[in-house]
Backbone of each chain as ProteinMPNN parsed JSONL, in Angstrom:
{"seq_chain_A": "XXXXXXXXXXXXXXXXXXXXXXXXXXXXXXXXXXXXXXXX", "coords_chain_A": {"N_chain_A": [[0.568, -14.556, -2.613], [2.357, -16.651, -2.526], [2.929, -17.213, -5.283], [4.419, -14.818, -5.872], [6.811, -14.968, -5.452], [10.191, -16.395, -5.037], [11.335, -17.689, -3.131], [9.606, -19.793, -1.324], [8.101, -20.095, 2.724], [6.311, -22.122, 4.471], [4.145, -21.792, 6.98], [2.847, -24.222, 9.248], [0.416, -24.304, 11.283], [-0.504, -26.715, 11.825], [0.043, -30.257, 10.957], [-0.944, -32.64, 8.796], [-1.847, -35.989, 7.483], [-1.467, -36.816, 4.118], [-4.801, -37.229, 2.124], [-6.057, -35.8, 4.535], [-7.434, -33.229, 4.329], [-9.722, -31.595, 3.184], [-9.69, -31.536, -0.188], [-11.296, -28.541, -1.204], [-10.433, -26.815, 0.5], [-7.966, -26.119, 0.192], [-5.654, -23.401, 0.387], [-3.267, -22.304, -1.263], [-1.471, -24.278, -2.745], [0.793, -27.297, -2.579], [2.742, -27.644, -4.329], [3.766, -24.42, -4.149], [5.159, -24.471, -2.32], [8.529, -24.188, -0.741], [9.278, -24.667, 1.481], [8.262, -26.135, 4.457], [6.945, -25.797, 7.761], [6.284, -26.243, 11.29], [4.53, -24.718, 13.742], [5.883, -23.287, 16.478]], "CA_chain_A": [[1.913, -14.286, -2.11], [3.474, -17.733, -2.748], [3.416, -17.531, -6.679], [5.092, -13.72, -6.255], [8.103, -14.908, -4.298], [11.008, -17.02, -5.1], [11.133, -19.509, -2.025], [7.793, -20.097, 0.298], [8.265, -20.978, 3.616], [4.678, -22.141, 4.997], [4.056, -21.902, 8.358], [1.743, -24.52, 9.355], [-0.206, -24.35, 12.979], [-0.959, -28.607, 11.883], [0.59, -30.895, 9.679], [-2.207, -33.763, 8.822], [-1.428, -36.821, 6.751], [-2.082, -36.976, 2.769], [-5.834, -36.288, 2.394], [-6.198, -34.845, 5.979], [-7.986, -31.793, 4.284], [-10.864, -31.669, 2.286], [-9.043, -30.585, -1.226], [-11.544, -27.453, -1.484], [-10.096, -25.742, 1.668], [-6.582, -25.774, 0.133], [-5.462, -22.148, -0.517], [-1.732, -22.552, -1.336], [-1.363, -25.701, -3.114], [1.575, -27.835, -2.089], [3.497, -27.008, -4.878], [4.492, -23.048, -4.726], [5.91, -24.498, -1.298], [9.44, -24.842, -0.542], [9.549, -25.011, 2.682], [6.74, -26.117, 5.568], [7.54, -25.444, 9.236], [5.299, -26.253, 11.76], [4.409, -23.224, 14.514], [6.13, -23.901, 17.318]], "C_chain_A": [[2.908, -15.324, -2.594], [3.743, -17.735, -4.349], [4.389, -15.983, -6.745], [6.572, -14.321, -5.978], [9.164, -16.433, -5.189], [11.507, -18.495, -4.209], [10.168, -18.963, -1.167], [8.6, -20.568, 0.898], [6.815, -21.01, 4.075], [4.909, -22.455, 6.469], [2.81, -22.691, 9.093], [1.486, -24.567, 10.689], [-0.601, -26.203, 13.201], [-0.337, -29.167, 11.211], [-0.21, -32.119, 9.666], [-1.28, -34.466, 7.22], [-2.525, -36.537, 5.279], [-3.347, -37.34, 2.622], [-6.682, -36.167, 3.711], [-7.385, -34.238, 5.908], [-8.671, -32.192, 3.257], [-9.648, -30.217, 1.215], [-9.793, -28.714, -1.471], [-11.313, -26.106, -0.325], [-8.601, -25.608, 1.219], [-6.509, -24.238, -0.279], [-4.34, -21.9, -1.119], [-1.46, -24.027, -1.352], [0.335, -25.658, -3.346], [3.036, -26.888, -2.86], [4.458, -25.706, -5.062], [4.917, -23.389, -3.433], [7.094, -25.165, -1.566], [9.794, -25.061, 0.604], [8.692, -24.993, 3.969], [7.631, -26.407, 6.835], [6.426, -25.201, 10.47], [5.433, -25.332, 12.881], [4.914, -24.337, 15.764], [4.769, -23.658, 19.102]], "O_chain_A": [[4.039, -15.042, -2.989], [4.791, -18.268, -4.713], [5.149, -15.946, -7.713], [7.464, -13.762, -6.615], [8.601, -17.309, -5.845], [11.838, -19.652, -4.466], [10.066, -17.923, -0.516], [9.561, -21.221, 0.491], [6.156, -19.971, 4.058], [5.725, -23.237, 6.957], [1.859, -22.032, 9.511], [2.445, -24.914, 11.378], [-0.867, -26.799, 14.244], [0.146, -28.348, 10.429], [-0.129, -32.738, 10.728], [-0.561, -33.946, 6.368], [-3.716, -36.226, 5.235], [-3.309, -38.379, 3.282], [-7.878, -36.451, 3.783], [-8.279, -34.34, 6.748], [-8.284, -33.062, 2.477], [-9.174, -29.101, 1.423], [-9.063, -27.785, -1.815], [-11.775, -24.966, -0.287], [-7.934, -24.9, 1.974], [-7.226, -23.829, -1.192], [-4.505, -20.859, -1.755], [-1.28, -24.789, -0.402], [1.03, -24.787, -3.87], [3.847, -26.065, -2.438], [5.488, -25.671, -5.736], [5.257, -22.299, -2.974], [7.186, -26.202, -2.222], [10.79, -25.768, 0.752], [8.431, -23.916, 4.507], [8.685, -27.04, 6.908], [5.808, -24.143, 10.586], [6.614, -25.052, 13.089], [4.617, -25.509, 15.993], [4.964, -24.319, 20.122]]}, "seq_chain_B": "XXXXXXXXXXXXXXXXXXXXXXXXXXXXXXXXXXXXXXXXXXXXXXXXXXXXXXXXXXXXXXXXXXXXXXXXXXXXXXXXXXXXXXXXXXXXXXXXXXXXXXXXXXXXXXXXXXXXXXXXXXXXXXXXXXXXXXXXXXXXXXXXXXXXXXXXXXXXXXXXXXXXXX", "coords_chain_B": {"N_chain_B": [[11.372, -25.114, -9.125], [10.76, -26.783, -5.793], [10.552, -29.671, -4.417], [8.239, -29.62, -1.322], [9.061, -30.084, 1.678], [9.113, -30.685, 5.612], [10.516, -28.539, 7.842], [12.772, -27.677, 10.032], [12.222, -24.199, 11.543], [14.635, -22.62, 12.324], [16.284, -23.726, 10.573], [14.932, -23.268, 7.942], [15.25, -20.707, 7.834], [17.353, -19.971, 7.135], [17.279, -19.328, 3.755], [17.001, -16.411, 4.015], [18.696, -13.997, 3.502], [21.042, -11.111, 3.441], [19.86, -7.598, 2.546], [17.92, -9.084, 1.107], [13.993, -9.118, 0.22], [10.96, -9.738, 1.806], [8.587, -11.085, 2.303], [6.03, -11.467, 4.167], [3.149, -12.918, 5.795], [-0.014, -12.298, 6.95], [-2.517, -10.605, 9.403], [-1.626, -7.702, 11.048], [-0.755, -9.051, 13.429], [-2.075, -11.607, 13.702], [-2.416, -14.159, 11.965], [0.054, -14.07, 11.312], [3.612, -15.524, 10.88], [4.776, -16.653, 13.399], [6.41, -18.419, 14.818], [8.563, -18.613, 12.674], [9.355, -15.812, 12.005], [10.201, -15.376, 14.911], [12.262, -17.036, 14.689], [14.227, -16.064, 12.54], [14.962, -13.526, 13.788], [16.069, -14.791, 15.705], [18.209, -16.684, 15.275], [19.627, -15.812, 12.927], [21.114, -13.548, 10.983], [20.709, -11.891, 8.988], [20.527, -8.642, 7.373], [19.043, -4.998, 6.433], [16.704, -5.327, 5.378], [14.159, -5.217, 3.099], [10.562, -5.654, 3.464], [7.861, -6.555, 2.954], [4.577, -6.767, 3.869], [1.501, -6.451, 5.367], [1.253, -5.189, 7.973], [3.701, -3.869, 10.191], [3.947, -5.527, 12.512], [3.719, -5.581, 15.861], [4.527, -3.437, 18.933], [7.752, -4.713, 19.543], [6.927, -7.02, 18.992], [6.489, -9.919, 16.315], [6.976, -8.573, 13.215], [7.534, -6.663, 14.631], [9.547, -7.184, 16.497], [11.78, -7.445, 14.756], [11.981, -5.262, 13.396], [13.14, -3.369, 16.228], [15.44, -4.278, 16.338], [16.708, -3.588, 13.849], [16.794, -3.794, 11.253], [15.261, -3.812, 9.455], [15.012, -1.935, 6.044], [13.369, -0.853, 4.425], [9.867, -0.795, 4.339], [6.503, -1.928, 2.73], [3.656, -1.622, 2.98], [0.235, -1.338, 4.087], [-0.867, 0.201, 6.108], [0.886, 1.413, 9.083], [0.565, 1.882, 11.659], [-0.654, 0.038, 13.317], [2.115, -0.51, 14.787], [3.229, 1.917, 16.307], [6.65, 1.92, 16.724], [7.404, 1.758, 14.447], [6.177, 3.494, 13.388], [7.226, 5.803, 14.298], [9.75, 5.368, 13.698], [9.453, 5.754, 10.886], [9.22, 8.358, 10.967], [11.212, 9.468, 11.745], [13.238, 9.157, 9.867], [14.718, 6.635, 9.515], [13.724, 4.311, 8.394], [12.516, 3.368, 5.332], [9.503, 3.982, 3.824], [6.708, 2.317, 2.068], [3.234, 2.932, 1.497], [0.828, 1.814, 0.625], [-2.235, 1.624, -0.627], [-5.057, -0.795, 0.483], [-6.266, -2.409, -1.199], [-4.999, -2.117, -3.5], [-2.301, -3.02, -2.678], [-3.006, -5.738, -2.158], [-3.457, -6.608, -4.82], [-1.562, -5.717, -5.87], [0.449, -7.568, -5.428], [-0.738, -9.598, -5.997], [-0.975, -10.031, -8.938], [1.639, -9.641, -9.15], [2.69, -12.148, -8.926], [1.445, -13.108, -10.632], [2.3, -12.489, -12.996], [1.712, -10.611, -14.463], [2.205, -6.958, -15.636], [1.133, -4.69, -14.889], [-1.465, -2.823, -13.651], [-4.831, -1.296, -13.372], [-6.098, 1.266, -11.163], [-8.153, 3.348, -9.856], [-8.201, 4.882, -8.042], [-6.475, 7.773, -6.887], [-6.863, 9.06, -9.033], [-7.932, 11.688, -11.516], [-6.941, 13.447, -9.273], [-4.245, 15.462, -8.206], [-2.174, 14.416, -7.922], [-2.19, 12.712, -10.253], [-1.665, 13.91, -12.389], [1.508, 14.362, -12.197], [4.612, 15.256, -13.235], [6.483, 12.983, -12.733], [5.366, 10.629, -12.534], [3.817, 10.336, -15.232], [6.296, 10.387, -16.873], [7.636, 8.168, -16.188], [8.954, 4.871, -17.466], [8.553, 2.401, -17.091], [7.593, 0.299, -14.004], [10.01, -0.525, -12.817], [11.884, 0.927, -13.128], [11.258, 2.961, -11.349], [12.13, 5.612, -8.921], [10.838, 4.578, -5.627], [9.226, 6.563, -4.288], [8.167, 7.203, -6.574], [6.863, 5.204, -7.428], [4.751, 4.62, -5.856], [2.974, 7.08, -6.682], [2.495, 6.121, -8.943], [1.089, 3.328, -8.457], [-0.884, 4.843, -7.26], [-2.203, 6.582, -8.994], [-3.778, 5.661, -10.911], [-2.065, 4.267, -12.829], [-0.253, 2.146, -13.081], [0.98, -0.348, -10.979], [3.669, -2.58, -9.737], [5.22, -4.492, -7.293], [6.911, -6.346, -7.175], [9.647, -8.743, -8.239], [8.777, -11.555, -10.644], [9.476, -15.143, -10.952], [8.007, -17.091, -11.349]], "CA_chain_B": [[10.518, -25.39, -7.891], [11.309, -28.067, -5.472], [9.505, -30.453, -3.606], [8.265, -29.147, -0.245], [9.398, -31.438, 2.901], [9.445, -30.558, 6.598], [12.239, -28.008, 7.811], [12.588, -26.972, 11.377], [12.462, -22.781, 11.572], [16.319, -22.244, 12.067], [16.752, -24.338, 8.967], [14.175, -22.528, 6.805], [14.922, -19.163, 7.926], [19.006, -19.558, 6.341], [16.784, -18.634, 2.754], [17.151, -15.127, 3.962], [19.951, -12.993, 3.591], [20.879, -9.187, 3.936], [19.159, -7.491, 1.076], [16.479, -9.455, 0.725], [13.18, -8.61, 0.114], [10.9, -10.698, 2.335], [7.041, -11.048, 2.146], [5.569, -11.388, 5.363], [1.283, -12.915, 5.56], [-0.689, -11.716, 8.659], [-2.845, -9.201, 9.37], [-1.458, -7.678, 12.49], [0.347, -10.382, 14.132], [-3.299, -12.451, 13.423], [-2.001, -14.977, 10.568], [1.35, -13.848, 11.455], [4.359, -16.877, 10.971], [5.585, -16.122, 14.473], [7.511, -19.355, 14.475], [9.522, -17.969, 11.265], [9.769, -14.638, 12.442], [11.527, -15.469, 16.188], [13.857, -17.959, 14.146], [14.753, -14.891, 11.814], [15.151, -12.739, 14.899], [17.198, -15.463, 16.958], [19.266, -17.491, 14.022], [19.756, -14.84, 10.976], [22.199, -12.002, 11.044], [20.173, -11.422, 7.393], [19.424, -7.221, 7.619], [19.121, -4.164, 5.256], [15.758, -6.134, 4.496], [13.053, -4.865, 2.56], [9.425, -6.066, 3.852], [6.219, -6.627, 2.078], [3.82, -7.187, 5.068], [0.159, -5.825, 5.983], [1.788, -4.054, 9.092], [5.308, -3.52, 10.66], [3.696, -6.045, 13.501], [3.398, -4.664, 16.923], [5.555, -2.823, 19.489], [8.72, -5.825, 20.391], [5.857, -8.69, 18.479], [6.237, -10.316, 15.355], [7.994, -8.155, 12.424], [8.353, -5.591, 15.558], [10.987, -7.697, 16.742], [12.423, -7.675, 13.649], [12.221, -3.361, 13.549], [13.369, -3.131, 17.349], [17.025, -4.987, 16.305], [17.303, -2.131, 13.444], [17.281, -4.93, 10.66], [14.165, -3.461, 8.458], [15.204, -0.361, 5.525], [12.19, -0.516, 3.853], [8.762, -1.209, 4.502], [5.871, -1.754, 1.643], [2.571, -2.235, 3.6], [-1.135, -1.028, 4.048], [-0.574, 0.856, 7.581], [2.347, 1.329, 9.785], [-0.026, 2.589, 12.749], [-0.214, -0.911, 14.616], [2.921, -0.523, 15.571], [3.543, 2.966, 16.958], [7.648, 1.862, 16.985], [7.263, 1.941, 13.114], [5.686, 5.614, 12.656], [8.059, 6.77, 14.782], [11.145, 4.931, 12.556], [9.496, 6.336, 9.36], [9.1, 9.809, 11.027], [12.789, 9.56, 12.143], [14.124, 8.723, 8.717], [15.253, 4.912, 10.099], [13.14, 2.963, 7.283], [11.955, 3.661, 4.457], [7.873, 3.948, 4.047], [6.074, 2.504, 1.11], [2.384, 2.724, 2.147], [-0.379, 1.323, -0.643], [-4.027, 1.428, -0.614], [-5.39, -2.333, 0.799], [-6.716, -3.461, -2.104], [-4.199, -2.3, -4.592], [-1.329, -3.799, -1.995], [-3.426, -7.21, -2.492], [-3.44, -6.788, -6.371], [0.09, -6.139, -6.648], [1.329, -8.933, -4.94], [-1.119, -10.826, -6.978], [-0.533, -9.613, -10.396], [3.393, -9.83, -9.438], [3.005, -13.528, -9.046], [0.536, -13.887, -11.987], [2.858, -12.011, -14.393], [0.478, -8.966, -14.978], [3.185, -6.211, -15.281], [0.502, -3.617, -14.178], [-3.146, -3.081, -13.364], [-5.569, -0.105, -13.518], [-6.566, 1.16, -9.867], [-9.006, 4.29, -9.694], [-7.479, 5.487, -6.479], [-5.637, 9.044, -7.034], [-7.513, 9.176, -10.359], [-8.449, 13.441, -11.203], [-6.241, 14.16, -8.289], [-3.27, 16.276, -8.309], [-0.585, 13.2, -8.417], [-2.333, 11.867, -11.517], [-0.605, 14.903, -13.095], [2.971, 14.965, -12.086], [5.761, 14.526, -13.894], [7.488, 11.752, -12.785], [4.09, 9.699, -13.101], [3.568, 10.643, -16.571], [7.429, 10.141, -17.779], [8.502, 7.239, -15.371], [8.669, 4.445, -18.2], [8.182, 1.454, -16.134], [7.689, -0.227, -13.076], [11.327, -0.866, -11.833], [13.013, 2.105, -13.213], [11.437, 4.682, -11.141], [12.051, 5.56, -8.033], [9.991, 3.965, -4.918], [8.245, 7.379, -4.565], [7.293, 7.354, -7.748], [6.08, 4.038, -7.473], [3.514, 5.019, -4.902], [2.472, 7.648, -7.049], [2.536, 4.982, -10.229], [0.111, 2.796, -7.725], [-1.872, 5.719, -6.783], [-2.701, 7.251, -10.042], [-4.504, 4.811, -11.845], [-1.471, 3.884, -13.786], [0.567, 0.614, -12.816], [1.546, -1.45, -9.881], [3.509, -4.018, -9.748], [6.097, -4.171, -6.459], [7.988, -7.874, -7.182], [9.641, -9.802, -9.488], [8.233, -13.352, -10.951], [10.277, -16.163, -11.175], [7.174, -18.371, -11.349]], "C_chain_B": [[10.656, -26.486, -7.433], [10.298, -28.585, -4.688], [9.147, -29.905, -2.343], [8.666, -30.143, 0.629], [9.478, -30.125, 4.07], [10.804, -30.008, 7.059], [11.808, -27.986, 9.118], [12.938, -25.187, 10.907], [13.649, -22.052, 11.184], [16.614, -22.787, 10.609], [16.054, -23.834, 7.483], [14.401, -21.069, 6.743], [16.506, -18.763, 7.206], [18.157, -19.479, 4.94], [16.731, -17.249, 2.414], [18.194, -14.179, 4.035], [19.753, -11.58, 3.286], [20.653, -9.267, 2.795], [17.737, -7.447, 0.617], [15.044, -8.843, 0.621], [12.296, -10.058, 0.589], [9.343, -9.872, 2.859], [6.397, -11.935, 4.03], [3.42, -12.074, 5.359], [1.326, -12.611, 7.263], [-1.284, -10.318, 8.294], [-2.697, -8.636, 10.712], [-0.4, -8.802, 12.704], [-1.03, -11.567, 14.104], [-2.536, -13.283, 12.01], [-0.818, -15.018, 10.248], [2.267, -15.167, 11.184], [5.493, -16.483, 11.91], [6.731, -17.108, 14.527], [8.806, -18.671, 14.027], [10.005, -16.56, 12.075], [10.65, -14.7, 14.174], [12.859, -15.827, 15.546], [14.458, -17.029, 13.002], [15.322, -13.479, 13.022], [16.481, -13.365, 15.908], [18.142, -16.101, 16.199], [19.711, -16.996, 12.589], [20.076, -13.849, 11.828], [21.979, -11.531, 9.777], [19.373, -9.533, 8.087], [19.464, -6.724, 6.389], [17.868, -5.181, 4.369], [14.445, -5.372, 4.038], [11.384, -5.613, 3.219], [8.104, -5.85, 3.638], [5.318, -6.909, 3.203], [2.546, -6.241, 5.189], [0.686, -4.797, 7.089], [2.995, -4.561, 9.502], [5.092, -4.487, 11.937], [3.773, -5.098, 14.977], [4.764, -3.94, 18.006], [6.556, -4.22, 20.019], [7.611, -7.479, 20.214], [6.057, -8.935, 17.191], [7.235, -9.588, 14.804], [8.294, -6.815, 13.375], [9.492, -5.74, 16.498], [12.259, -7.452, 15.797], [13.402, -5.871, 13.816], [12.946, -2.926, 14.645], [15.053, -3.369, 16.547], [17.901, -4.103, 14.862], [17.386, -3.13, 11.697], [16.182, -4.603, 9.426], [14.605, -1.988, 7.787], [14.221, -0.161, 4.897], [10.986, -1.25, 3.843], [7.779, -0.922, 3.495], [4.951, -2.504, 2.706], [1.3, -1.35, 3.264], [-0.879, 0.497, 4.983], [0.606, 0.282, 8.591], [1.478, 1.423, 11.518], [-0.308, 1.054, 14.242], [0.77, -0.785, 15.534], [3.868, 1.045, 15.514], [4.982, 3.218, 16.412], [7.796, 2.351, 15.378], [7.026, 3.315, 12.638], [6.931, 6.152, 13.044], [9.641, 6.752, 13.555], [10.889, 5.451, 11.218], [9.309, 7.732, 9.792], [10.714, 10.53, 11.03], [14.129, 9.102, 10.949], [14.825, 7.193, 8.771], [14.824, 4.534, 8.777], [12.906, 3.871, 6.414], [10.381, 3.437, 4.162], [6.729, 3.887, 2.57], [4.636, 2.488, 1.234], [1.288, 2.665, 1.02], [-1.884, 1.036, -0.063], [-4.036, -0.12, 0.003], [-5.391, -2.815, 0.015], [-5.801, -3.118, -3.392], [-2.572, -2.753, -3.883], [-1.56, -5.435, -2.248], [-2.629, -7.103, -3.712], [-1.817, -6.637, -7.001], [0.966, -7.261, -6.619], [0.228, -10.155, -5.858], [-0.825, -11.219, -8.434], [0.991, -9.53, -10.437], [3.412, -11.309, -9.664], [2.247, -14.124, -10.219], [1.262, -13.376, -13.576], [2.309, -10.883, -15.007], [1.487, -7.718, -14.659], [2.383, -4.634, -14.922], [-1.239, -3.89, -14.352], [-3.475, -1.552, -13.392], [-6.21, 0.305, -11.84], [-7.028, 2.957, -10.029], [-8.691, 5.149, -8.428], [-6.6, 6.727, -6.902], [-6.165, 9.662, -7.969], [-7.887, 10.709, -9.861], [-8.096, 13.779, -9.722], [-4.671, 14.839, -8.396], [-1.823, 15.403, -8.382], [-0.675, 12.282, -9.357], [-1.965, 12.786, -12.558], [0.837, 14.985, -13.033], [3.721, 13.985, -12.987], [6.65, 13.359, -13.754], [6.811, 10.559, -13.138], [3.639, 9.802, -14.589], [4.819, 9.563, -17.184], [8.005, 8.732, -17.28], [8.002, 5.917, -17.122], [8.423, 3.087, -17.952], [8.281, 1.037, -14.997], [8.816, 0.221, -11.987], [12.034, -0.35, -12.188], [12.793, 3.276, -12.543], [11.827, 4.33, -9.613], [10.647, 4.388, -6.78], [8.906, 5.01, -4.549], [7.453, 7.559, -5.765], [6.395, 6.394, -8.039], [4.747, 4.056, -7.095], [2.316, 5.619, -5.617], [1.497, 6.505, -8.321], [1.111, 4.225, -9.474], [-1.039, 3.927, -7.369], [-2.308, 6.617, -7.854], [-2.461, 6.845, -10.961], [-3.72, 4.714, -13.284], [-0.64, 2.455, -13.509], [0.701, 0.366, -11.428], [2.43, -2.395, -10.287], [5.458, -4.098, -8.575], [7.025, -5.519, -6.939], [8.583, -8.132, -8.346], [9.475, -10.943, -9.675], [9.179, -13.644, -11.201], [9.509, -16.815, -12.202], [5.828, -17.552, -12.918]], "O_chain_B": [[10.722, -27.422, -8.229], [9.293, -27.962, -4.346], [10.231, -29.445, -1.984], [8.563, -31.272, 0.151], [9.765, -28.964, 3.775], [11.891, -30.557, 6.88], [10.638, -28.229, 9.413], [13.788, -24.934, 10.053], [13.828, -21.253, 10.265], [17.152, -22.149, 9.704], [16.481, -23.966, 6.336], [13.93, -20.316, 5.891], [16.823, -17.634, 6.831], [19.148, -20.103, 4.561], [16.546, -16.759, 1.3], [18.273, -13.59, 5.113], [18.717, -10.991, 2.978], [20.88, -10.188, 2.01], [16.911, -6.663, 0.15], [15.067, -7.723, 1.131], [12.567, -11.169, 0.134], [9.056, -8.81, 3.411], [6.683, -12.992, 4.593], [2.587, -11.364, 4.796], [2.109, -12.651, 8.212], [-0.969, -9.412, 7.523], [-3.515, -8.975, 11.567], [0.576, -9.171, 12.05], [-0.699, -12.595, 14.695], [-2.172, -12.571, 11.074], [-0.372, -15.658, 9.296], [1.541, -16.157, 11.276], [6.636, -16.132, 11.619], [7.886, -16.734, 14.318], [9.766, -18.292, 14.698], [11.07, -16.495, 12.688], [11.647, -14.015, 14.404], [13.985, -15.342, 15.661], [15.456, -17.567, 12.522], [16.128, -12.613, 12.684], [17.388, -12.813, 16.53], [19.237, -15.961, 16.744], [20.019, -17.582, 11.551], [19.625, -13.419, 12.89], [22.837, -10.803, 9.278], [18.391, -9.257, 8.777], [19.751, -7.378, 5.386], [17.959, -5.633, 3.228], [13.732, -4.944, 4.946], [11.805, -6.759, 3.376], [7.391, -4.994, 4.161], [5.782, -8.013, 3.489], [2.832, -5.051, 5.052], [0.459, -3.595, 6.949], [3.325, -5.697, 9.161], [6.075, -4.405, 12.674], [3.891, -3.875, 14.908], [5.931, -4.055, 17.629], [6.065, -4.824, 20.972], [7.541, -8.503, 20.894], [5.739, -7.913, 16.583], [8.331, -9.598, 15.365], [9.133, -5.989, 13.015], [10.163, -4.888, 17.082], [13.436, -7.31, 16.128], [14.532, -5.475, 14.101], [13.618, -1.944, 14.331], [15.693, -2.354, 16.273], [19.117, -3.959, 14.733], [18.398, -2.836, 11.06], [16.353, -5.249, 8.393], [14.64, -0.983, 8.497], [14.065, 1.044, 4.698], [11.018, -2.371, 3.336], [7.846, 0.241, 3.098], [5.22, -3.59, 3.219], [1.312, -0.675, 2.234], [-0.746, 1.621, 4.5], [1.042, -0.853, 8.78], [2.06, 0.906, 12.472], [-0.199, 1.076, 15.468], [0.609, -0.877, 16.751], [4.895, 1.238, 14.862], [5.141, 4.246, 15.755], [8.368, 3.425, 15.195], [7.555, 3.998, 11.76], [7.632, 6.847, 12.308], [10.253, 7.622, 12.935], [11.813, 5.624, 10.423], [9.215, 8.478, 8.817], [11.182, 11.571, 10.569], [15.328, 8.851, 11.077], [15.487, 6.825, 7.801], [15.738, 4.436, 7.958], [13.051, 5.074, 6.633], [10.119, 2.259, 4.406], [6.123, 4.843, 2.086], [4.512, 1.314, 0.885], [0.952, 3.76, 0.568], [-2.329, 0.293, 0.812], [-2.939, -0.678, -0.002], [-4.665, -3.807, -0.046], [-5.9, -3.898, -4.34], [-1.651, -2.794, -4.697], [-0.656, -6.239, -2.473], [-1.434, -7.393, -3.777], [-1.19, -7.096, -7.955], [1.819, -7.726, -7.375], [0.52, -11.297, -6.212], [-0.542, -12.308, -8.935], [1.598, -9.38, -11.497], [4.126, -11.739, -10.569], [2.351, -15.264, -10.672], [0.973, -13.678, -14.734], [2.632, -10.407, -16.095], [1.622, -7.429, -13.47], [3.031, -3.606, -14.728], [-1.928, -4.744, -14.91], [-2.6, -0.688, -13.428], [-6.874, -0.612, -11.356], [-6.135, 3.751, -10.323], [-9.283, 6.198, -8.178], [-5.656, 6.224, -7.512], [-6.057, 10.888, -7.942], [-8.084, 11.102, -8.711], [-8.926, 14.354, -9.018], [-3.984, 14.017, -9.003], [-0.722, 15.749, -8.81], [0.106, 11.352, -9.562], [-1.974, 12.338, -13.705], [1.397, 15.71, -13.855], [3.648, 12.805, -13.33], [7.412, 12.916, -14.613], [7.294, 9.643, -13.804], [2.851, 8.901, -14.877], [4.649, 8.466, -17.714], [8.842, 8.184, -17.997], [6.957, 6.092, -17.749], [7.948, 2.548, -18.952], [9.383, 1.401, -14.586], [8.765, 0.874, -10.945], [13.167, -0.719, -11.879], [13.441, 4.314, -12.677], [11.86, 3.198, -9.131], [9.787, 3.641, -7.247], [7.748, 4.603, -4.458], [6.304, 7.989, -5.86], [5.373, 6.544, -8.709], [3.788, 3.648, -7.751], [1.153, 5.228, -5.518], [0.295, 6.267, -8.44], [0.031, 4.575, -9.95], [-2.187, 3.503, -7.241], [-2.904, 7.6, -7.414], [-1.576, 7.104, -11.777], [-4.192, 4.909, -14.404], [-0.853, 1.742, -14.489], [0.363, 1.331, -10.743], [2.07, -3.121, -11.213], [6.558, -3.819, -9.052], [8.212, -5.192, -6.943], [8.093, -7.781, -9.419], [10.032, -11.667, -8.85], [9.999, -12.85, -11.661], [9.839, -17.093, -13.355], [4.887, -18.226, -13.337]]}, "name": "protein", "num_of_chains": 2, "seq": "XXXXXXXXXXXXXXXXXXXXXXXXXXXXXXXXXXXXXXXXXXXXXXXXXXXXXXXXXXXXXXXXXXXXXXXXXXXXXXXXXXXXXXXXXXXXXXXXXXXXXXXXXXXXXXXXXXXXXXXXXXXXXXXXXXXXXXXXXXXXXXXXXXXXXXXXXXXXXXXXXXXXXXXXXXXXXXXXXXXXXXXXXXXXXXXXXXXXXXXXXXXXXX"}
């Protein structure tokens, strides 16, 4: 979805500090994001 | 492409304006970006929006908030049938109803963002809309109609619903 589209917004349910996440669980790497928004 | 940083909702959701065409993840309201979707509901006067989404979300939930406030003309999904409010709006002429196989709804949205200006999908194949004329003559993608599109997707000749930037 994020490489079809023009601006990402990501909707994250967490936001964890720089490597938080084991790199092989990323599915939507950082990059095709423009905009992260954590769930309220 | 810009750096990503931290927005609040209201502040990410001014990206959308009337017009737009606006991709939706979730299946159901499961994976849904309810967040996003209230703050498009409560802070955006963005309508006349097109919507790429798995389902129309549920009756007054998710992108059925959205449908309730009259703000959705065309829908491109899997199934409309989650949300009841939705059949009824595509029975009642309200929206518009693009409705794609599962797995060639994936593949388009994948092959739109990968640059693949169509794919081969076996679905309609030796059926009576892998004959018609508008599927035959249509000469690409984004010149035919949105019915024809369907057809185009459904008889194992092209897909491809978006346009790449990226």
């Amino acid at each position: 979805m994020a490489t079809a589209a023009r601006v990402t917004i990501a909707e994250a349910s967490e936001v964890v500090a720089v490597g938080g996440l084991d790199p092989e669980s990323v599915m939507t790497p950082h990059l095709y994001i423009d905009e992260l928004v954590v769930q309220a | 492409m810009t750096v990503s940083r931290l927005a609040s909702a209201e502040e990410a959701i001014h990206h959308v304006h009337t017009g737009d065409t606006v991709m939706v993840g979730g299946f159901g309201l499961v994976g849904a970006p309810l967040t996003l979707l209230e703050a498009l509901v409560a802070h955006s006067d963005a309508t006349d929006l097109t919507i790429i989404s798995n389902n129309i979300g549920e009756p007054g939930k998710g992108l059925g908030m959205l449908l309730r406030q009259g703000r959705i003309r065309r829908g491109i999904s899997s199934y409309f049938t989650s949300n009841p409010e939705a059949v009824a709006a595509v029975n009642a002429g309200e929206i518009e109803a693009t409705l794609l196989p599962q797995g060639t709804f994936a593949e388009a949205i994948r092959a739109g963002g990968a640059g693949i200006s169509g794919f081969f999908t076996p679905v309609g194949a030796s059926t009576a809309c892998r004959t018609s004329s508008s599927a035959r003559s249509a000469p690409t993608w984004r010149s035919c109609s949105p019915h024809a599109q369907i057809r185009w997707a459904t008889c194992g000749t092209a897909a491809r619903p978006a346009t790449s930037t990226r």
